[in-house]
N, C-alpha and C positions, 0 to 999 in steps of 0.2 A: 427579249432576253433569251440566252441559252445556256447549257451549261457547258463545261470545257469541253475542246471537240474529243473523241475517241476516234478509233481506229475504224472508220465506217467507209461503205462504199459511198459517194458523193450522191449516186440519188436516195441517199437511206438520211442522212444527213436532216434533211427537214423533222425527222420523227424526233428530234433530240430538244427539240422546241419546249420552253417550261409547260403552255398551254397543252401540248399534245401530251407530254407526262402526266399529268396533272388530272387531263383526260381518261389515259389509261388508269391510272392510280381509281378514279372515280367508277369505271368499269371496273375494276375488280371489287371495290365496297358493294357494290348492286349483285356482282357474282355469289358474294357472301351471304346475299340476302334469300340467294333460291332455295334454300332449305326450309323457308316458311311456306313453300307452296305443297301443295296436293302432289303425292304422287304421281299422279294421270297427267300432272301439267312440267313436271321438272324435264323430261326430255326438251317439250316442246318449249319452258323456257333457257335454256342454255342454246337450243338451235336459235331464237330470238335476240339472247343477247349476243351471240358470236358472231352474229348478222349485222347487228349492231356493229360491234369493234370493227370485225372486217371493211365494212363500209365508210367507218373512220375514218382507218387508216390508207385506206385510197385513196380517198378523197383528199386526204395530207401530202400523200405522194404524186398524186396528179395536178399540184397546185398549178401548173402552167400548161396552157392546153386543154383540151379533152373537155371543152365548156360543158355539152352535152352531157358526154358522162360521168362526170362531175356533178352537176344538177341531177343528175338519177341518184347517186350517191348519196346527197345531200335529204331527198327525200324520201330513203330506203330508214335513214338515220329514224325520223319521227314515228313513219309508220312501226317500224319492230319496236320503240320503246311504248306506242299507244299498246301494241298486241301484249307487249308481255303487262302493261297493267291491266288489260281485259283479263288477262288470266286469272289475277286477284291482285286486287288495287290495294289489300290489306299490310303487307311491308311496308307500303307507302317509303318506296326508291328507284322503282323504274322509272319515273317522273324525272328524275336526277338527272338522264339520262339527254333528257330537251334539255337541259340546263350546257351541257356540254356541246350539244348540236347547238347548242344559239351564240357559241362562241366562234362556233366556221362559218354559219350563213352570217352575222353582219363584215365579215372580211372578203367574204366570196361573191355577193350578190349586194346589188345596189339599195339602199336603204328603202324603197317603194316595194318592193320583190320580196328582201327582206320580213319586213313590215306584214304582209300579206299571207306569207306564209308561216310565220312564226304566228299569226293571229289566229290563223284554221286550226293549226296544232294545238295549240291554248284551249278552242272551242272543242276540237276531240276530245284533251285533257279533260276537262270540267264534263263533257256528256258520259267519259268513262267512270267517273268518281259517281256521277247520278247511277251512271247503271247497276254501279256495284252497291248501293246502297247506302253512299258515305254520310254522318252524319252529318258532314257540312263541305260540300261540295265547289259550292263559291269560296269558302275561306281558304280550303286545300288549295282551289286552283290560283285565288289571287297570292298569299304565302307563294308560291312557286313561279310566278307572274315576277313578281318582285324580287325573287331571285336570278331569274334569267334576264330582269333588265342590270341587274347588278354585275353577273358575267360579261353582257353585252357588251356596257360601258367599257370594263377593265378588258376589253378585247380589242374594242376599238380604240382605245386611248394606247393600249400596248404597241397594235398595228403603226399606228400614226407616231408614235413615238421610231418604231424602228425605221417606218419610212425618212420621216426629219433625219436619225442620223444617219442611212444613206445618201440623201440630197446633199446633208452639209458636210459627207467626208469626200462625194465627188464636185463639189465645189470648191471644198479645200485641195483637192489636186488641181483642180482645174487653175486654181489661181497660184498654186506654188511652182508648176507647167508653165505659165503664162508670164510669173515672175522672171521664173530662169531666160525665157525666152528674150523677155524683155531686158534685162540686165546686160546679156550678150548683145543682143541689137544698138544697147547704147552707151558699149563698149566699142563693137566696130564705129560709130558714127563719132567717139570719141578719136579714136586712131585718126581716123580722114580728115577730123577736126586739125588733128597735129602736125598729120603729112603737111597739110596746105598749109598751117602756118610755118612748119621748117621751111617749104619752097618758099613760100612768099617771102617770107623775111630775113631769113639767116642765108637761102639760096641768092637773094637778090645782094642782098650785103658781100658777100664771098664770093660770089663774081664780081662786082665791085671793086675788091680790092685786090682782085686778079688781074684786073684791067690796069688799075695802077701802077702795080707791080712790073707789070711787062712796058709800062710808061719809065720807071724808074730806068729799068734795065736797059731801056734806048741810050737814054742818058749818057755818053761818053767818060764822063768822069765816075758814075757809078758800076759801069757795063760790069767791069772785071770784078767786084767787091760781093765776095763770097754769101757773104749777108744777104743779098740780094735775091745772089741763087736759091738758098736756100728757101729763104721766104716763098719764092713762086714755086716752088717742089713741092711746099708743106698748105700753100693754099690751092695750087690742085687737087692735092692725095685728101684733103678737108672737104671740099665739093665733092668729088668723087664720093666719100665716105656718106656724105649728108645724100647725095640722089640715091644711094645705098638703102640708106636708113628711112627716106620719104617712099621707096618701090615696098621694102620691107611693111611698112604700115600700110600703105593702098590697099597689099593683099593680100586679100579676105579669106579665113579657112574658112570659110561658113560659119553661121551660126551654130551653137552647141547642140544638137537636136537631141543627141543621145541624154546630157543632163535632163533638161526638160522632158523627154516621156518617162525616165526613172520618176523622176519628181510626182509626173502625173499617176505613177502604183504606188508610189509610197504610201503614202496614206489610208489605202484602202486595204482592209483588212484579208480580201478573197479577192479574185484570183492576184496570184505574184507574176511578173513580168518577167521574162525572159528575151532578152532584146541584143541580137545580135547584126551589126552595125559593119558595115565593109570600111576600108580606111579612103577609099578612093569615092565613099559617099560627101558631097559638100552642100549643103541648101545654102546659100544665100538670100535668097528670094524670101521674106515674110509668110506672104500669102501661102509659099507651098510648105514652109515647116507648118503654118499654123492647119492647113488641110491635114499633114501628116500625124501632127497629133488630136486634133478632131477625132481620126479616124480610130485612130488606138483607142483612144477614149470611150469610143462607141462600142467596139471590142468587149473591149475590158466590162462595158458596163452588160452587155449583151451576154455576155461568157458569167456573171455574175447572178443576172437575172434567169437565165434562159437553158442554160448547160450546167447552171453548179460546178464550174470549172473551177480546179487548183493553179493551173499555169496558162499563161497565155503568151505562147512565141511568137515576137516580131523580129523579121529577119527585115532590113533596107541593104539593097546593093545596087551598084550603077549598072544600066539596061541601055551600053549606046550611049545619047543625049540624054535620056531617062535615068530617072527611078524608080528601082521597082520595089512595093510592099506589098511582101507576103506575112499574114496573120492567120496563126490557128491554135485553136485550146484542146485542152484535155479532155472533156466533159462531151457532153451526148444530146444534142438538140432532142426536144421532144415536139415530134411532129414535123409538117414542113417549116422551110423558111418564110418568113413571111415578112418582107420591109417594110417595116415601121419607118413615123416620123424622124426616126434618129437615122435609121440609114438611107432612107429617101433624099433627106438634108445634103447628108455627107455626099451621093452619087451627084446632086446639083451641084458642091460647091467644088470635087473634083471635075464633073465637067467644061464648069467654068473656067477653068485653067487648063483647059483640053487633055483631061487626062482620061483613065477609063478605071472602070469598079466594076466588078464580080465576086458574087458569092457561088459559094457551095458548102459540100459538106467531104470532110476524110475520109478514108477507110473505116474511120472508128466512128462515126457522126458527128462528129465535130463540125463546128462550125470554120469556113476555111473562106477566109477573104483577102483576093488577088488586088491589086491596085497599081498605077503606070502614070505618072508623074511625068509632065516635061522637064525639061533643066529650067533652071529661074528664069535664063536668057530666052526659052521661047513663050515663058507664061508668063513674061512681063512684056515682050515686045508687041 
């Protein structure tokens, strides 16, 4: 869940997350609370807890990449909320503080990781409450045990919930993409269905009786009778009109490509497409419309996960026998490129059709992927 977007820079954007509010909101109730400490310790608990936030919120902002420093993050979290209850456990709400760090490590770290390390923090927990004298040490710690399996839960069922509707809103283009495509494929195959039945049948009939006709017109006693003429003027200029009309359906504008990659951003809520289409681009060939929206696809989902991109331009124009796609977004890789299964897939299945794929990055960091298509005619032959 989030709430309505504001006017933010696109890597600020994650901080707007209910969870991370939610979070901050919780770091300011503990802030409230440092006036119960000792003099001698309030500097050093506001350096603790600012230590704290700061580390937070990195950690928010570096959700992609930076594995490494990420996991320092994550355990900078536990260590400053143990110090500031070593200072004095008596508030009893720096503890609060693991409660909100066990909402990042079950989405960040794999449930064994997890597990292990949320356990040792638990065990600091409970030896800090011993140290400080508490009258009951195991209750405070299990009490707070039981509230961080309770955040856990509602962090992981949030996570999974938001991943489900991204799956099912790029499945939903994928199949309303797939539709259009389809629709159009068996629209042409209806046309060629018609051409051949005008030729076959109404072409075979109308010569026919063109033949006839030039039979009548031997005829001596018809030769000269106007009727006659006519008739064979008006059954050529009718054949003529009908080979017209069976060339006119044979051929093919291509399939729609441009409906079907619209179709394919519809639905999804980030980034928007921008798809600019040359007039003298035509796919006919299946196999390479269905590569060229693969490929957008991967884009689109790459620029969503990886860049936090608002726009992502696709420009198709004819290259010679080729075509050629270029794609690039708005948004700022974080780190190198690195091809994943998704663009791995796509470089094999443009190979397959002898085409070629390259990434790189813009002036801006953007993510910027080049692609070179044969005509249908050499990646079907």
């Amino acid at each position: 869940m989030r709430f309505p977007p504001l006017i933010l820079h696109p890597s600020l954007r994650p901080l707007m997350h209910t969870l991370v509010v939610a979070g901050v909101v919780t770091w300011l109730a503990v802030a409230l609370s440092l006036h119960f400490l000792g003099e001698t310790h309030v500097a050093l608990g506001w350096g603790l807890l600012l230590l704290s936030l700061a580390a937070f919120l990195a950690e928010i902002l570096l959700r992609e990449g930076h594995a490494a420093l990420r996991a320092g993050l994550l355990l900078v979290e536990p260590a400053a909320a143990l110090a500031l209850m070593w200072l004095d456990a008596r508030p009893g709400t720096a503890q609060v503080l693991l409660i909100v760090w066990i909402t990042q490590v079950v989405t960040a770290w794999k449930p064994l990781r997890a597990l292990l390390v949320v356990a040792a923090a638990d065990v600091g927990m409970y030896l800090v409450f011993a140290a400080q004298d508490h009258p009951a040490p195991l209750v405070a710690s299990l009490l707070n045990v039981g509230f961080q399996i309770f955040a856990a839960l509602c962090a992981h069922y949030a996570d999974s919930a938001g991943q489900s509707r991204d799956r099912l809103a790029r499945v939903n283009a994928d199949l309303l993409a797939t539709r259009a495509l389809l629709a159009d494929s068996a629209r042409d195959a209806e046309r060629v269905r018609m051409a051949r039945e005008l030729h076959d049948v109404a072409g075979h009939k109308l010569t026919a009786m063109t033949l006839n006709l030039r039979a009548l017109a031997a005829d001596p006693q018809l030769a000269g009778r106007e009727e006659v003429r006519v008739s064979q003027q008006l059954a050529r200029e009718l054949l003529g009109d009908l080979r017209g009309v069976v060339q006119a359906l044979r051929d093919s504008r291509g399939l729609d490509l441009a409906t079907a990659l619209r179709a394919l951003a519809a639905p999804l809520p980030r980034p928007s497409l921008q798809l600019a289409m040359g007039d003298d681009v035509q796919v006919t060939d299946p196999a390479v419309a269905e590569a060229i929206l693969r490929l957008v696809q991967e884009a689109l989902t790459n620029s969503a996960r990886h860049a936090d991109a608002d726009v992502v331009r696709v420009r198709l124009a004819r290259d010679g026998d080729a075509i050629a796609v270029h794609i690039e977004d708005d948004g700022r890789l974080r780190g190198a490129i690195r091809e994943g299964n998704g663009l791995a897939g796509m470089r094999e299945r443009i190979t397959a059709l002898r085409g070629e794929l390259s990434l790189g990055t813009g002036a801006r960091g953007a993510l910027r992927i080049e692609a070179r298509l044969p005509s249908a005619r050499e990646a079907t032959s």
